[in-house]
C-alpha positions as CSV (number, residue, x, y, z in Angstrom):
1,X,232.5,13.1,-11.7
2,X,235.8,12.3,-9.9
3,X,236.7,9.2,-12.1
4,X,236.3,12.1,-15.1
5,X,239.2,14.6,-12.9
6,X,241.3,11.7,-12.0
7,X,241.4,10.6,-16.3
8,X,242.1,14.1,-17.1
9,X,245.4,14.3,-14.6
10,X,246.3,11.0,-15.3
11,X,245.7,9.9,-11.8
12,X,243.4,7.4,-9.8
13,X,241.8,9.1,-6.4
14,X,244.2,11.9,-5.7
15,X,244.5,14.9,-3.8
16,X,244.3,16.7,-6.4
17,X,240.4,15.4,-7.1
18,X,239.5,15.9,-3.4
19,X,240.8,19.5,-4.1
20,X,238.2,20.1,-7.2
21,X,235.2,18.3,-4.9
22,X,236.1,20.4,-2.5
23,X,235.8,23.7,-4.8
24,X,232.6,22.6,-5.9
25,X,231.0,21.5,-3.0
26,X,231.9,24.9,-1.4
27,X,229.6,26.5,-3.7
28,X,226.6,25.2,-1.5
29,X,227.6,25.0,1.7
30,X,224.6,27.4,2.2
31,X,222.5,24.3,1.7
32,X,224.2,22.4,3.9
33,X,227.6,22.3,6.0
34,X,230.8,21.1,3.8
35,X,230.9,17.6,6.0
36,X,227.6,16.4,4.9
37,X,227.6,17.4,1.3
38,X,231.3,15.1,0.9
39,X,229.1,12.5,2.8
40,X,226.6,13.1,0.2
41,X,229.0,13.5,-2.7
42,X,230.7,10.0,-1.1
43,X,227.3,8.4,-1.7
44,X,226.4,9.9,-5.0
45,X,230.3,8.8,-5.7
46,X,229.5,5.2,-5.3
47,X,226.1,5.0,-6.6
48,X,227.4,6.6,-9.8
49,X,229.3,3.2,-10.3
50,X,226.3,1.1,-10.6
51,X,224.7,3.9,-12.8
52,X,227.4,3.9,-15.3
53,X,227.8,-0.5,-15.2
54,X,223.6,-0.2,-16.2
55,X,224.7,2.5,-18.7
56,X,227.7,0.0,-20.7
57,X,225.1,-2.7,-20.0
58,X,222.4,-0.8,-22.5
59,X,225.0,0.6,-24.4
60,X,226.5,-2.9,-24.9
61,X,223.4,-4.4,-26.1
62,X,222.4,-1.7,-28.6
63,X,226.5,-2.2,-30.0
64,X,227.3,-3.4,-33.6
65,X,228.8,-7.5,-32.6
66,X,232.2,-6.4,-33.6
67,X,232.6,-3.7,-31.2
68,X,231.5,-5.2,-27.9
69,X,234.1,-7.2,-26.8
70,X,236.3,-3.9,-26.9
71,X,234.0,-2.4,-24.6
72,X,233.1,-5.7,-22.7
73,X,234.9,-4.7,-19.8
74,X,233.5,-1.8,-18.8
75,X,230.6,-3.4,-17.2
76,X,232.1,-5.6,-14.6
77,X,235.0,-2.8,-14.3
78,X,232.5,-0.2,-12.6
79,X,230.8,-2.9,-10.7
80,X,234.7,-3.8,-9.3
81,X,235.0,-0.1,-8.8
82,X,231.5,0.0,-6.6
83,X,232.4,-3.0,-4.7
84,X,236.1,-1.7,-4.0
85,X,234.8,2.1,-3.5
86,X,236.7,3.5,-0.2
87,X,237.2,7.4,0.6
């Protein structure tokens, strides 16, 4: 979700993204209080890497030949991106 804010600014991790998790997490801070859903968010965050690496993977194997190495690098990019994951 926050990857998809930062793209639409033009930015990577910024305030401005903690700003729009913040404005949706509020909306169920009567489930829970606002520091354990960002520690949930923060989890779902970097989880969400290794779900959309599988997601190129299948993607990647259904592809015509010709348009795979174009997307190739998707793949090991989200896997860098859960490795390197910091809040």
């Amino acid at each position: 979700m926050m990857r998809g804010v930062d793209n639409s600014i033009g930015v990577d991790y910024s305030p401005e993204s903690a700003q729009v998790r913040d404005m949706y997490l509020e909306q169920w801070t009567s489930h829970a209080p606002m520091g354990e859903l960002k520690s949930i968010a923060k989890l779902a965050q970097r989880i969400g890497h290794v779900n959309r690496a599988l997601t190129w993977k299948i993607s990647l194997d259904e592809m015509p030949e010709e348009l795979r190495a174009e997307y190739a690098i998707a793949v090991p990019s989200y896997l860098k991106d859960f490795i390197n994951y910091s809040d």
